[in-house]
C-alpha positions as CSV (number, residue, x, y, z in Angstrom):
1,X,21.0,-39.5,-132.3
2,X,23.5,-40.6,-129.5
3,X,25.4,-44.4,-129.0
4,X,27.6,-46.6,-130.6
5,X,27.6,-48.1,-133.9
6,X,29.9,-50.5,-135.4
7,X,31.2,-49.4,-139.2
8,X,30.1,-52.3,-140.2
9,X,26.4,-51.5,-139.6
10,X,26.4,-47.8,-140.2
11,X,23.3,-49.0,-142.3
12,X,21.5,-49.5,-139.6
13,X,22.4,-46.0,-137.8
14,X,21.6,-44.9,-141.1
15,X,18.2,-46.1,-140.9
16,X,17.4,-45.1,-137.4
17,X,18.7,-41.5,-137.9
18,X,15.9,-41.4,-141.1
19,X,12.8,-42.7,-139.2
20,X,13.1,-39.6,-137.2
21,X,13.6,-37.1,-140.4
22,X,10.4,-38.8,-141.7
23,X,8.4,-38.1,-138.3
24,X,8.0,-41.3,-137.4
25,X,9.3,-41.1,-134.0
26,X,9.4,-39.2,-130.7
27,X,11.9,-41.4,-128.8
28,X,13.5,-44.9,-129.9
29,X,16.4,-46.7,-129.1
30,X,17.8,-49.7,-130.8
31,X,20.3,-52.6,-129.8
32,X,22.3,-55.3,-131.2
33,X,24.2,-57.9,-130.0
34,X,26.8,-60.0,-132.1
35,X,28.7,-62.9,-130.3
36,X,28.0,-61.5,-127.3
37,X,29.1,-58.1,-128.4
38,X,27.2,-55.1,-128.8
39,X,27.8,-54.0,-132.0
40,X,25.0,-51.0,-132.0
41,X,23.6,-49.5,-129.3
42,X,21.7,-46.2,-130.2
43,X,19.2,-43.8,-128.7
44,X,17.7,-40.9,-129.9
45,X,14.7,-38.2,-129.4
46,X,12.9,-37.6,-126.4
47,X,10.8,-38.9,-124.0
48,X,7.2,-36.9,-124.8
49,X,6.9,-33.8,-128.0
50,X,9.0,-31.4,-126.5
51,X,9.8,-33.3,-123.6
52,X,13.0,-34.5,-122.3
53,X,15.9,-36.1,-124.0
54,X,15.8,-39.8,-124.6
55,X,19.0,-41.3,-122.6
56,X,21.1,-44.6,-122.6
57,X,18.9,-45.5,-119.6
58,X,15.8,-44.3,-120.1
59,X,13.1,-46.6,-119.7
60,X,9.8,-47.5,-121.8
61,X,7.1,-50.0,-121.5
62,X,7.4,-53.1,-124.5
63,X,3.7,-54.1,-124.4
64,X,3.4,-58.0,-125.8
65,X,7.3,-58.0,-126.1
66,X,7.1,-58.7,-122.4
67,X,6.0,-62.2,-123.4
68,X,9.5,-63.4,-124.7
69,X,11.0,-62.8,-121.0
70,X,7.8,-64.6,-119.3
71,X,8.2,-67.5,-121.6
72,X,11.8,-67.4,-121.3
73,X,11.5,-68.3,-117.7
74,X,9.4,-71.3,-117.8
75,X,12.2,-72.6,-120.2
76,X,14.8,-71.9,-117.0
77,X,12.9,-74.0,-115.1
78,X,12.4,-76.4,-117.6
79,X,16.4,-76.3,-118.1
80,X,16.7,-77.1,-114.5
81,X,14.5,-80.6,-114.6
82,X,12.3,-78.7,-112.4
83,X,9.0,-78.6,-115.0
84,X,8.4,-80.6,-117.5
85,X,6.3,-79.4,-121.0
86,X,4.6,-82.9,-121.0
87,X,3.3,-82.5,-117.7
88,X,-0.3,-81.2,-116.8
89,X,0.0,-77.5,-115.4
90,X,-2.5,-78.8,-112.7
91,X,1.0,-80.6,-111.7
92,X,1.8,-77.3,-110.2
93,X,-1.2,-75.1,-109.8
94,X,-3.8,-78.0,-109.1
95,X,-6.4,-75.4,-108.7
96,X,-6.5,-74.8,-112.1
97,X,-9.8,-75.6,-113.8
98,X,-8.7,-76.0,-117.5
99,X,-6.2,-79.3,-118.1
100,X,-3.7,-78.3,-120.8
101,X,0.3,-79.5,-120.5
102,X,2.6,-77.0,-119.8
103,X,3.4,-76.9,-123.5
104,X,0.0,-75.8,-124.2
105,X,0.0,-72.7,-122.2
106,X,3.6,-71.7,-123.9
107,X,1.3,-72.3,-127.1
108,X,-1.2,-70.1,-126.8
109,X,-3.6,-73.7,-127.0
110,X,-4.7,-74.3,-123.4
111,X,-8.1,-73.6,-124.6
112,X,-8.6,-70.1,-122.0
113,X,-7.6,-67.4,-123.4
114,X,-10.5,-65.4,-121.8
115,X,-11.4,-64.2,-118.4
116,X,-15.2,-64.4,-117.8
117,X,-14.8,-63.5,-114.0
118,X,-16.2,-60.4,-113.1
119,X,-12.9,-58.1,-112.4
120,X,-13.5,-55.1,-110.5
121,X,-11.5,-51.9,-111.3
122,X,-7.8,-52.1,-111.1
123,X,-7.5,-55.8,-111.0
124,X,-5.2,-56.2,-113.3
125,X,-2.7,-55.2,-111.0
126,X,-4.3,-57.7,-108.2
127,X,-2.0,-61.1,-109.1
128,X,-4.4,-63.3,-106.4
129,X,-7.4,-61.7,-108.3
130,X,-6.7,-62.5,-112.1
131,X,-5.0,-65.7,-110.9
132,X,-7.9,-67.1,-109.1
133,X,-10.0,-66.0,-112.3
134,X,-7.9,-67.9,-114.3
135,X,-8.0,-71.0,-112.2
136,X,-12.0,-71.2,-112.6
137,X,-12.4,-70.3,-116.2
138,X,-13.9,-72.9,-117.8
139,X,-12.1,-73.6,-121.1
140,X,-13.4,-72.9,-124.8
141,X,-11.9,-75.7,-125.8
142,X,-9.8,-78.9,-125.4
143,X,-6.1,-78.0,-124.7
144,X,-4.4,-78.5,-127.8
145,X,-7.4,-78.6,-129.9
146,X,-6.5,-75.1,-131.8
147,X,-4.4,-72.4,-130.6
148,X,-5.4,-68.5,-130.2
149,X,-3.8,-65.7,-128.3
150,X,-4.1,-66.0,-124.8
151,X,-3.3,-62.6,-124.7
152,X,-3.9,-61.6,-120.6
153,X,-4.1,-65.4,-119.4
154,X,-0.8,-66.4,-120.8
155,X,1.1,-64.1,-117.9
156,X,-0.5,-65.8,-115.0
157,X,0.0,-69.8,-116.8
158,X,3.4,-69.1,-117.0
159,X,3.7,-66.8,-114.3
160,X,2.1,-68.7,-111.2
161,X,3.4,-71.8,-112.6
162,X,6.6,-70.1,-111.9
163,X,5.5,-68.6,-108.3
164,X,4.6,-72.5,-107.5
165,X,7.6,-74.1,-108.6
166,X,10.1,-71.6,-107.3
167,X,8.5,-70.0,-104.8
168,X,9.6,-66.3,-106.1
169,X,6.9,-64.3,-108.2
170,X,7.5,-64.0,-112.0
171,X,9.0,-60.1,-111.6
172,X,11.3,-61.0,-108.8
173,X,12.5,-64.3,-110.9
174,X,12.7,-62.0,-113.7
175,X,15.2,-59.6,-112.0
176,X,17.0,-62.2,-110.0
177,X,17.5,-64.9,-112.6
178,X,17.3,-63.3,-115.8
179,X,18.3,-59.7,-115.5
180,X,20.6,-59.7,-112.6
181,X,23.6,-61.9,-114.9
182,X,23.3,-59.3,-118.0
183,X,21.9,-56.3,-117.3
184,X,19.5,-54.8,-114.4
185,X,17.8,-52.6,-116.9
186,X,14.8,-55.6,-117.3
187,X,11.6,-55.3,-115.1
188,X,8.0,-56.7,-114.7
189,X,7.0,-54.5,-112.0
190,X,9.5,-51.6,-112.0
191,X,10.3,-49.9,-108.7
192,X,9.2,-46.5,-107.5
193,X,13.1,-45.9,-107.8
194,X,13.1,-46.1,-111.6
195,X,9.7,-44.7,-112.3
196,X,11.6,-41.4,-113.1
197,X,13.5,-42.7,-116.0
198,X,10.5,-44.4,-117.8
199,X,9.5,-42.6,-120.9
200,X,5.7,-42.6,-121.0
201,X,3.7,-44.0,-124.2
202,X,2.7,-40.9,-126.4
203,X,0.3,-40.8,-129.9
204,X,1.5,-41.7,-132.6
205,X,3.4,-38.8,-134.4
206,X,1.6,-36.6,-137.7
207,X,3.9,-38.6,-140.0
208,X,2.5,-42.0,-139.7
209,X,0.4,-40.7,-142.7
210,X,-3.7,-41.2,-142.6
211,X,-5.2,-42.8,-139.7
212,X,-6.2,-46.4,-139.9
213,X,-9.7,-47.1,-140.8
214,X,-9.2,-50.9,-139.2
215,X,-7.2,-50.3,-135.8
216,X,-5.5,-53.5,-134.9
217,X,-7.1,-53.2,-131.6
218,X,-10.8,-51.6,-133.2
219,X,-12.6,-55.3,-132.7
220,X,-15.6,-56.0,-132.1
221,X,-17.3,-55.2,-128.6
222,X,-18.9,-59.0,-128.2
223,X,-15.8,-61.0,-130.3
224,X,-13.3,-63.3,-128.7
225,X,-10.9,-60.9,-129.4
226,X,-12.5,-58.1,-127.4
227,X,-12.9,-60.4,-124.4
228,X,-9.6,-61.7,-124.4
229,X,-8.3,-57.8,-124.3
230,X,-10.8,-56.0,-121.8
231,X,-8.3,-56.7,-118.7
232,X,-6.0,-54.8,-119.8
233,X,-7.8,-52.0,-120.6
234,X,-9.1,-49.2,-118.1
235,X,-11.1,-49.7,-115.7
236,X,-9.9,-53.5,-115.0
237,X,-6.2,-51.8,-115.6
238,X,-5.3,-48.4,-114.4
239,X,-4.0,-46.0,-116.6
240,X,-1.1,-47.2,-118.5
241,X,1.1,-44.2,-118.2
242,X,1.0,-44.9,-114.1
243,X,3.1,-45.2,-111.4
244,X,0.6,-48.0,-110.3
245,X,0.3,-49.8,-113.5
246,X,4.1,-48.9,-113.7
247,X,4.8,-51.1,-110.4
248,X,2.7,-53.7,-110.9
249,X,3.8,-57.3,-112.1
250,X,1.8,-58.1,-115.6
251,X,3.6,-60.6,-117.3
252,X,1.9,-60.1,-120.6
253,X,2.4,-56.1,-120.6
254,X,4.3,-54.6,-118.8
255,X,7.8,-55.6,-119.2
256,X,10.3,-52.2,-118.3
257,X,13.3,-52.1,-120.0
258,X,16.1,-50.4,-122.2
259,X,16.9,-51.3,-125.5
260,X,20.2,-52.9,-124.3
261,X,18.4,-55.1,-121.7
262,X,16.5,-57.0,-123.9
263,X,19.2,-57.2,-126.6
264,X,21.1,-58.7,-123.6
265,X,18.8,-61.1,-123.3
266,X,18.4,-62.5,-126.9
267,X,21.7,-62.0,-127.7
268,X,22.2,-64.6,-124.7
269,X,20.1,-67.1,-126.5
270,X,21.7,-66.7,-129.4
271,X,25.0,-67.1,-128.3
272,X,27.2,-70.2,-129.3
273,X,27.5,-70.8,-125.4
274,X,24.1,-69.1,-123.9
275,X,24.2,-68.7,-119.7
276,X,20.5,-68.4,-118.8
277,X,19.9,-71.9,-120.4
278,X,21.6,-74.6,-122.4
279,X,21.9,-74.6,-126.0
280,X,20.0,-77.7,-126.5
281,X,17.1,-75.7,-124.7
282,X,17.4,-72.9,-127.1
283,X,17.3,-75.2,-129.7
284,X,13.5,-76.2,-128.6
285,X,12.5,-72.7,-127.7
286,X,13.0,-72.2,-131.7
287,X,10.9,-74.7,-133.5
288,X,7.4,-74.2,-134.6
289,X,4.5,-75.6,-133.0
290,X,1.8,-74.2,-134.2
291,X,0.9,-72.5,-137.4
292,X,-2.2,-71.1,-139.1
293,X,-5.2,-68.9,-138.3
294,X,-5.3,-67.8,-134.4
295,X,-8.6,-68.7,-133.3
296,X,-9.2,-65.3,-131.1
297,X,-7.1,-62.7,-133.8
298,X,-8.0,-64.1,-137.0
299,X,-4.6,-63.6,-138.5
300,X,-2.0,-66.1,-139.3
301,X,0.9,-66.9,-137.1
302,X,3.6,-69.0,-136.1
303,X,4.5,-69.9,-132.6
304,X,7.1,-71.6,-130.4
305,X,7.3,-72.6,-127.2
306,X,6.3,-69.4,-125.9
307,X,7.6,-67.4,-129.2
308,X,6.5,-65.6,-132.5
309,X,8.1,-66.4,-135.7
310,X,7.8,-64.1,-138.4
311,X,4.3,-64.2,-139.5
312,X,3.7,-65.3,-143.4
313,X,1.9,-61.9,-144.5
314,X,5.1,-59.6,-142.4
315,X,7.4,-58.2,-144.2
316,X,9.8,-57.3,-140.9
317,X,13.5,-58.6,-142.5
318,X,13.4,-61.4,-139.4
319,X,14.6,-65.0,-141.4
320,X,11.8,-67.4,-140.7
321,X,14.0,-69.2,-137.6
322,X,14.1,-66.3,-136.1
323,X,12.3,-66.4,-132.6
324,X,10.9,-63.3,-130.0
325,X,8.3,-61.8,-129.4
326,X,6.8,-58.4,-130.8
327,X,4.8,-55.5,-129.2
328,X,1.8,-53.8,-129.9
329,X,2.4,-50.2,-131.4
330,X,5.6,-51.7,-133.3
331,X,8.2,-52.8,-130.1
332,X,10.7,-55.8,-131.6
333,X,12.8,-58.0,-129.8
334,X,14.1,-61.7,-131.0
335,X,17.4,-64.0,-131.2
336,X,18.8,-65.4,-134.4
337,X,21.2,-68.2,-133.7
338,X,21.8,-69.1,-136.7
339,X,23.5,-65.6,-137.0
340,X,24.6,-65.2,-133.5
341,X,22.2,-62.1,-132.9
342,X,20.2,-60.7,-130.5
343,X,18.1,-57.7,-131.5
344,X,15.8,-54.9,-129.5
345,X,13.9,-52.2,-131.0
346,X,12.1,-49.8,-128.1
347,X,10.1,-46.6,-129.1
348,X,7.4,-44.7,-127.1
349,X,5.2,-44.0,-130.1
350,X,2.9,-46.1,-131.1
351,X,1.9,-46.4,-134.9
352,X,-1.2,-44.5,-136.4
353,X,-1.3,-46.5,-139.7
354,X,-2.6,-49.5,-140.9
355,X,-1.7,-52.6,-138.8
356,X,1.2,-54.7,-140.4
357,X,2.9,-51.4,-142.0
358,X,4.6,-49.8,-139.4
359,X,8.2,-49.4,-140.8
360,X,10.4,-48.4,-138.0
361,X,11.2,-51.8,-136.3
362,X,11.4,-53.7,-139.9
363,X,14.1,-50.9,-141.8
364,X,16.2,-51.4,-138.8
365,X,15.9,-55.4,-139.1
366,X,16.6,-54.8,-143.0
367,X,19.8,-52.8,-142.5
368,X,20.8,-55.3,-140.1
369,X,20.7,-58.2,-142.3
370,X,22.2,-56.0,-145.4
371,X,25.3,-55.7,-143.3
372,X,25.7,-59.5,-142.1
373,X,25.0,-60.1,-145.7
């Protein structure tokens, strides 16, 4: 294990340092910010069995965490008077066939959370493609008659409404707005440049225990679920451990990033004077919207304007106000503002047990809280 750690929350170095003595972990890093202040910043492992050390800078891929920084920058624009979350998105995408408000597609209730399009292979990495797929989709229901996880169509909501407002795609706002005033270690659609210090997703190590008999992606082949997720899976997306799906800009996925970027990020938010956006705006991207049963998952949830709150059957240490967004395979990243903290927990392992018990992300949240307390 390398990095800092404050005294105060040897706890949580303590608990970092164990979930690789108990196997659960090939590489991981973890970061915390306090006032603006990072107050742990550790690393540790490597970035494949037997492979290279994990660094300060070395890069991994945060799956569905990606979402916080997508939603995150419809809320700039919001900040800036420049969208409004009563308006209809066909406002600023009139192609669109669907007819939810803005604050519909940050709620996973625009009523498309499915691509029916045929997608040829690769075009997950073809924004025109999915975009214009999205645009004709007839919905499954009225916008804001129920929510579920618009899993792949949330990216390209947010992210052309974004491309039409401010002319710049959602990675280039990403790096230029977002990343460029606290750290540069944040990308949707990395450069060739970087791809070298990007640690690759491995299996899940031996000590996750026995397998899961109900993977959280094992759904099945004709659900909602399983049409919401086939984009994102090979052959409509190339591998995921590539250069190409590496450089690509998926707004739902692949989000690039250290540890320390994206506790940057939401230690902004939390901040008692935030830069990316006011504090007021913050304030909104906090509250609750929707609660209940996700019409495509199945599961309960709660939801923001674009963010998870701790879900009511999670035991992951988060407080209930709380707000980010997680990652499949166990990646963590949210702001507390009530606490002034701004947390990010990266791994390239996924988890080989049973959904909902992965233990790495929550012991570390745990420990942090023990120390505030």
């Amino acid at each position: 294990m390398d990095g800092t750690c404050d005294r105060r929350y040897a706890a949580v170095a303590d608990v970092f340092e164990a979930n690789f003595a108990a196997g659960l972990e090939v590489g991981a890093a973890c970061a915390i910010v306090l006032d603006g202040r990072f107050v742990v910043d550790l690393w540790g492992g490597s970035t494949a069995p037997a492979g290279a050390a994990w660094h300060h800078d070395t890069l991994v891929e945060i799956r569905s965490a990606t979402k916080g920084v997508t939603a995150l920058c419809a809320h700039m624009l919001v900040d800036r008077g420049l969208v409004d979350l009563d308006a209809p998105v066909r406002r600023y995408w009139p192609e669109l066939r669907a007819d939810p408000l803005v604050r519909h597609a940050l709620t996973h209730e625009a009523g498309i959370p499915v691509i029916d399009a045929p997608l040829g292979p690769n075009a997950l990495i073809d924004w025109d493609a999915i975009a214009s797929a999205v645009a004709v989709q007839e919905p499954l229901w009225d916008p804001g008659e129920r929510h579920g996880y618009h899993g792949v169509t949330f990216g390209w909501l947010i992210g052309e409404l974004v491309r039409r407002v401010d002319g710049r795609s959602i990675g280039r706002f990403v790096r230029d707005e977002v990343a460029a005033p606290l750290d540069p270690d944040f990308f949707i659609g990395t450069p060739s440049s970087e791809h070298h210090r990007i640690a690759p997703m491995v299996a899940p190590p031996v000590g996750h225990g026995a397998p899961s008999t109900r993977p959280i992606l094992a759904v099945e082949p004709d659900s909602l679920a399983a049409r919401m997720y086939a984009p994102v899976f090979p052959p409509v997306s190339p591998p995921w451990n590539s250069p190409e799906f590496w450089s690509a800009e998926i707004p739902v996925t692949n989000g690039i990033c250290t540890a320390r970027a994206l506790a940057a990020i939401y230690g902004d938010l939390a901040s008692d004077r935030p830069t990316l956006v006011r504090a007021d705006t913050v304030e909104r991207m906090g509250v609750q919207q929707v609660a209940g049963t996700d019409a495509v998952l199945g599961i309960d949830v709660r939801r923001t304007l674009g963010f998870e709150l701790a879900a009511p059957w999670a035991d992951d240490g988060r407080p209930p106000h709380a707000f980010g967004h997680p990652g499949a395979g166990g990646f963590l990243g949210f702001a507390d503002p009530e606490a002034r903290v701004g947390f990010a927990y990266v791994k390239n392992a996924g988890w080989g047990g049973e959904p909902g018990r992965d233990p790495r992300a929550a012991s570390l949240v745990k420990a942090l809280y023990a120390s505030l307390a």
